[in-house]
Backbone and ligand atoms as CSV (ligand in chain L), in Angstrom:
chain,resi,resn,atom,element,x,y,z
A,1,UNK,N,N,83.039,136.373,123.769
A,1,UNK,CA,C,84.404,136.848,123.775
A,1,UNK,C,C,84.419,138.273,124.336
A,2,UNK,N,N,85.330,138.502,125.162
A,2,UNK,CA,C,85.720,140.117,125.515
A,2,UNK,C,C,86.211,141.091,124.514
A,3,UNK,N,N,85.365,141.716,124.846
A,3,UNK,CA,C,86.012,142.944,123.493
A,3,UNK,C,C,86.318,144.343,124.296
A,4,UNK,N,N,86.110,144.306,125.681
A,4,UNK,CA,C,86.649,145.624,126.619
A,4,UNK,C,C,87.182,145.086,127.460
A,5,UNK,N,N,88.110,144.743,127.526
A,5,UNK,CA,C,89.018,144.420,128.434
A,5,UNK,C,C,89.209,145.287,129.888
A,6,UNK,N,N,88.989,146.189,129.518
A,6,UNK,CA,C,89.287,147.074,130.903
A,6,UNK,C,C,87.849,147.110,131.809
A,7,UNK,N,N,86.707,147.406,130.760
A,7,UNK,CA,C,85.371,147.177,131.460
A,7,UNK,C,C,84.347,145.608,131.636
A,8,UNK,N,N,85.557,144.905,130.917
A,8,UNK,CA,C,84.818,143.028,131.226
A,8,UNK,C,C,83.662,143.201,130.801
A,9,UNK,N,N,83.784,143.661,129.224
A,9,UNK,CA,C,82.470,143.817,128.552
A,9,UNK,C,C,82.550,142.922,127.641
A,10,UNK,N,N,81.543,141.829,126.954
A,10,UNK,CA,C,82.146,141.128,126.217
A,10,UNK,C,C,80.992,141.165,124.975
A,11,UNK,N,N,81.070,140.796,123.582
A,11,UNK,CA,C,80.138,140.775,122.730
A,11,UNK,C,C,79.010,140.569,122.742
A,12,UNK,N,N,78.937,139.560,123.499
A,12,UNK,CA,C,76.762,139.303,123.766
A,12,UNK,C,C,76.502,140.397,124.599
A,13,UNK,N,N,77.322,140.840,125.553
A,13,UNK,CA,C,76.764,141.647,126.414
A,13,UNK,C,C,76.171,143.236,125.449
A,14,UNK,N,N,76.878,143.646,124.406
A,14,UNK,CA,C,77.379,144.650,123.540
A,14,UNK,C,C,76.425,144.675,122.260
A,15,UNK,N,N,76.190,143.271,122.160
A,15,UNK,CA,C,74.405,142.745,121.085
A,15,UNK,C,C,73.372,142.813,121.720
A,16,UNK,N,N,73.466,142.031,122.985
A,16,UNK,CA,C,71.994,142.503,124.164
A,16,UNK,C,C,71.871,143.767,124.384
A,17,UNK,N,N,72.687,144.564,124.671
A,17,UNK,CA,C,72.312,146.141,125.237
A,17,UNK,C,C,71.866,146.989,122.977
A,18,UNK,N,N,72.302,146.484,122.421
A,18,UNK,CA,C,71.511,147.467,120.506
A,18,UNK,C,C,70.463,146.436,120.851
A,19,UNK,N,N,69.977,145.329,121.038
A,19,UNK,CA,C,68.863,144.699,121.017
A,19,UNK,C,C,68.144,145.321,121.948
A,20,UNK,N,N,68.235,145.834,123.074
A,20,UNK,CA,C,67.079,146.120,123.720
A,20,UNK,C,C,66.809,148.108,124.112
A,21,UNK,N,N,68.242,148.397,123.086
A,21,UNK,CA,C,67.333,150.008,122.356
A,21,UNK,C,C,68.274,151.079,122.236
A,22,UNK,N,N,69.569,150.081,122.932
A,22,UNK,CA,C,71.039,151.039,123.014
A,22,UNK,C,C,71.384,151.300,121.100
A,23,UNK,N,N,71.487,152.283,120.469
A,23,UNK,CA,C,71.914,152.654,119.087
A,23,UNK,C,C,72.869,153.361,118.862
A,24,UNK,N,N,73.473,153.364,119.627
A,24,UNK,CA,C,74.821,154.429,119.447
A,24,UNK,C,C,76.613,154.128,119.835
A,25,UNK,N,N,77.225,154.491,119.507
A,25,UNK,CA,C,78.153,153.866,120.104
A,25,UNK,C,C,78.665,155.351,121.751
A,26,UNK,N,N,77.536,156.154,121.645
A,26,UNK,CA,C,78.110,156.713,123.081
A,26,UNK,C,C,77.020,156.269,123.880
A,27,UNK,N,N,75.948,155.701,123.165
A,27,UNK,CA,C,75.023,155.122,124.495
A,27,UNK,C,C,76.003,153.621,124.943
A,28,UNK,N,N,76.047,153.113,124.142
A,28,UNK,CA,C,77.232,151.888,124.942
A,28,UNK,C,C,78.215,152.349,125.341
A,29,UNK,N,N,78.324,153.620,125.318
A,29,UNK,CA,C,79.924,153.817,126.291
A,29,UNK,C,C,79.201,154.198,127.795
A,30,UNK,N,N,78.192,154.910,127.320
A,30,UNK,CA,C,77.310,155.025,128.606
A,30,UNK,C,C,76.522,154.172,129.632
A,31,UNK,N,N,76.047,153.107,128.482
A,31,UNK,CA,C,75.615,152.066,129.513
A,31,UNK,C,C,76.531,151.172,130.072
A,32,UNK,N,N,77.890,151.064,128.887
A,32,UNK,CA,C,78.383,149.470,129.715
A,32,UNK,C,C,79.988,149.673,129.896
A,33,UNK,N,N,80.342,151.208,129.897
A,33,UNK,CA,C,81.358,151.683,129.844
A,33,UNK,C,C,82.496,151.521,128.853
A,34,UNK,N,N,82.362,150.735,127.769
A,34,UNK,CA,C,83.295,150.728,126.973
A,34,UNK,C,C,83.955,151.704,126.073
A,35,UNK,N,N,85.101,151.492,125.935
A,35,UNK,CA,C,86.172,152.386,125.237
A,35,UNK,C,C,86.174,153.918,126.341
A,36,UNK,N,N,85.873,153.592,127.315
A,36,UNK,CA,C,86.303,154.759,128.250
A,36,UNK,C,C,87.840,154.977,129.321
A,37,UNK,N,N,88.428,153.614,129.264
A,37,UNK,CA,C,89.668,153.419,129.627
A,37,UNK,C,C,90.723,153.274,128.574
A,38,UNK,N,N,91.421,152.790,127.975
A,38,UNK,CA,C,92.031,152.465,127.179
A,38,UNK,C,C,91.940,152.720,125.662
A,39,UNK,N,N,90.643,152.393,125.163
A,39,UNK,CA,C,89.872,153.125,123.905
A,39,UNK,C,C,90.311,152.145,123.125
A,40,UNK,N,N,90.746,150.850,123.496
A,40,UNK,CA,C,91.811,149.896,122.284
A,40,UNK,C,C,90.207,149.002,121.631
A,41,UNK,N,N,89.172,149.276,121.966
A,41,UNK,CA,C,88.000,148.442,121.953
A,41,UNK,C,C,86.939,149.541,121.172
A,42,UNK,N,N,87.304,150.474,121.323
A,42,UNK,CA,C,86.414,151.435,120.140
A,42,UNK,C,C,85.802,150.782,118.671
A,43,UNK,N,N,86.829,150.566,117.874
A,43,UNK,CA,C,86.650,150.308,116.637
A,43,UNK,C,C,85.928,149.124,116.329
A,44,UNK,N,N,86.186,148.200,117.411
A,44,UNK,CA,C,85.360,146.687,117.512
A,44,UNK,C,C,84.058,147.151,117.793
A,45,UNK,N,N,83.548,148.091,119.228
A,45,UNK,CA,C,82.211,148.175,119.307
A,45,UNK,C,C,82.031,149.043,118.225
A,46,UNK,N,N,82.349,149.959,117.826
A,46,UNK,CA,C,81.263,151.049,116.377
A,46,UNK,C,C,81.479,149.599,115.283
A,47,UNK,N,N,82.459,148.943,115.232
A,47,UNK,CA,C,81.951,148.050,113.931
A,47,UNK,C,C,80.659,147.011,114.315
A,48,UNK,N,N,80.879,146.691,115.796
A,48,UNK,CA,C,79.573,145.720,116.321
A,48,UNK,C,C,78.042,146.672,116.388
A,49,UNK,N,N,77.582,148.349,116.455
A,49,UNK,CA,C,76.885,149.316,116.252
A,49,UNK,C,C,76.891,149.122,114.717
A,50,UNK,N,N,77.673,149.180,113.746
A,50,UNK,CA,C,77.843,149.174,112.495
A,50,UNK,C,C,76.609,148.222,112.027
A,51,UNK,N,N,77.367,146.847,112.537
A,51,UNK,CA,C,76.960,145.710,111.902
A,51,UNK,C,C,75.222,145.320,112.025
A,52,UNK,N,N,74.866,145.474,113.951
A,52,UNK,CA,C,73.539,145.227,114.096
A,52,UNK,C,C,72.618,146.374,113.499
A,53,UNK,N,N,72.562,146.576,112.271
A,53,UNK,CA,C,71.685,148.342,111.637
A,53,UNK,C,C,71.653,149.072,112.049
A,54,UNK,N,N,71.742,149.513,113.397
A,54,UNK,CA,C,71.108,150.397,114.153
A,54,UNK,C,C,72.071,151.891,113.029
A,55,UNK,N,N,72.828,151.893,112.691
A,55,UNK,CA,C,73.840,153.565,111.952
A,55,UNK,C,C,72.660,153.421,110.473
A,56,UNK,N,N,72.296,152.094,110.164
A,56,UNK,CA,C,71.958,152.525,108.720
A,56,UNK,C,C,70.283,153.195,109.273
A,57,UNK,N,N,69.487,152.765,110.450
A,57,UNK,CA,C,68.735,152.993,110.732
A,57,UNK,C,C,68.715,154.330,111.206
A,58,UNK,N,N,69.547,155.226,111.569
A,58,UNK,CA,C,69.744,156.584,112.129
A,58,UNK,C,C,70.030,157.378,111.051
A,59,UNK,N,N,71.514,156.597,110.255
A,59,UNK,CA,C,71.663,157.746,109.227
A,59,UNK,C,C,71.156,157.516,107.572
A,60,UNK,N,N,70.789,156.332,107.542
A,60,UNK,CA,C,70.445,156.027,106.243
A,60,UNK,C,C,71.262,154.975,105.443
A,61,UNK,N,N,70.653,154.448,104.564
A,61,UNK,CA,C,71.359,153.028,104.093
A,61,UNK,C,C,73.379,153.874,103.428
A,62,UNK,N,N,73.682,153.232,103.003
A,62,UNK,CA,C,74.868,153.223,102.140
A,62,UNK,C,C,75.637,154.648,102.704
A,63,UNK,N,N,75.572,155.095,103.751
A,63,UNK,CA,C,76.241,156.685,104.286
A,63,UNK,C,C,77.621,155.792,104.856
A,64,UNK,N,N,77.761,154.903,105.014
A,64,UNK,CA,C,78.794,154.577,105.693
A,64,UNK,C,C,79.546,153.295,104.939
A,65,UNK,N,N,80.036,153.288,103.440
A,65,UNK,CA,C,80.103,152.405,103.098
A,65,UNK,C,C,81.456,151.409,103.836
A,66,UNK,N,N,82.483,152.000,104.200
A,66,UNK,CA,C,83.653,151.032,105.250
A,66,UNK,C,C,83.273,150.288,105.775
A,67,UNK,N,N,81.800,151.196,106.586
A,67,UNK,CA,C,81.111,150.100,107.808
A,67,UNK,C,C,80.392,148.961,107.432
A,68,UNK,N,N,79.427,149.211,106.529
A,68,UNK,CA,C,78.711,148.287,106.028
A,68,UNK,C,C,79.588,147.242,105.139
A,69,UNK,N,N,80.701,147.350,104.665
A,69,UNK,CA,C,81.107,146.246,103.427
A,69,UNK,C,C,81.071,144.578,103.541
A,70,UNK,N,N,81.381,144.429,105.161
A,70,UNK,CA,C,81.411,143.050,105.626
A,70,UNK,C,C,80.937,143.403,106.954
A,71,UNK,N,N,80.699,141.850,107.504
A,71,UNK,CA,C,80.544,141.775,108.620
A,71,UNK,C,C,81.158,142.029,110.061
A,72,UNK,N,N,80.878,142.729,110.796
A,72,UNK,CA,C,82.434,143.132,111.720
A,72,UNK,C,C,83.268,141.849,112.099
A,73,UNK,N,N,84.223,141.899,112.244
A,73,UNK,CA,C,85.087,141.090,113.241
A,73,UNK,C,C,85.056,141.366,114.110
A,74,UNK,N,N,85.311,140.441,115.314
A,74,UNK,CA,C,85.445,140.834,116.443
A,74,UNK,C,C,86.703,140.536,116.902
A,75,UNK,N,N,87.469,141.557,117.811
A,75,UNK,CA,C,89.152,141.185,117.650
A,75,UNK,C,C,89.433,141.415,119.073
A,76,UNK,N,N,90.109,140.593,119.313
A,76,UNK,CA,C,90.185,140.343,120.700
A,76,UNK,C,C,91.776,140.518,120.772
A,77,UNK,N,N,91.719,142.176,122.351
A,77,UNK,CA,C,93.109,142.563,122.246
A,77,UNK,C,C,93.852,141.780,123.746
A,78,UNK,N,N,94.836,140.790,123.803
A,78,UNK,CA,C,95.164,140.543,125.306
A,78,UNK,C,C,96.061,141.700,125.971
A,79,UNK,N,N,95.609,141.695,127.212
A,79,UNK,CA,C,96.964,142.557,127.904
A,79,UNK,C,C,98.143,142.072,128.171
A,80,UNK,N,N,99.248,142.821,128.322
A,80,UNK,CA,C,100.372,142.559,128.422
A,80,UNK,C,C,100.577,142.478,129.434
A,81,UNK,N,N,101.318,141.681,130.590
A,81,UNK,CA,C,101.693,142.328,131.414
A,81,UNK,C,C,102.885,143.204,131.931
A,82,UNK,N,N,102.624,143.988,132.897
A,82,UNK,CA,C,103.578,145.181,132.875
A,82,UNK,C,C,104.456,145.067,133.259
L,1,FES,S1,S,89.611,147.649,126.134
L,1,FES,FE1,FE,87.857,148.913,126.203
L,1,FES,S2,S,88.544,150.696,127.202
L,1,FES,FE2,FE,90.260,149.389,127.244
């Protein structure tokens, strides 16, 4: 499913790039451009950063309890047209 609409970035793409060493949510803005147009896709990727460990692995277990409580959703925004 697409979760950047503006950069045709979509969830596997967004799990493959923390699987192979991306941990941040500005290294995925860096590698695959997301949330750099529109920003409506932010909260989906830091909850998809959230979800695969990589925050509890940087900052430590339970520092982020919002993030950790469930599993992210992934929410898929359509465009309108103009
Ligand atoms: S949907 Fe990701 S920047 Fe617009």
């Amino acid at each position: 499913m697409i979760v950047c609409v503006c950069k045709s970035v979509s969830d596997r793409t967004i799990r493959a790039s923390l699987q192979s060493g991306a941990s941040t949510f500005d290294e995925l803005q860096f590698e695959l451009g997301v949330a750099t147009c529109c920003g409506k896709c932010e909260e989906t990727v830091r909850d998809l950063v959230a979800a695969c460990g990589a925050c509890t692995s940087l900052c430590g277990p339970g520092t982020h309890p919002a993030r950790h409580v469930a599993p992210a959703s992934v929410e898929f925004y359509e465009r309108k047209a103009a």
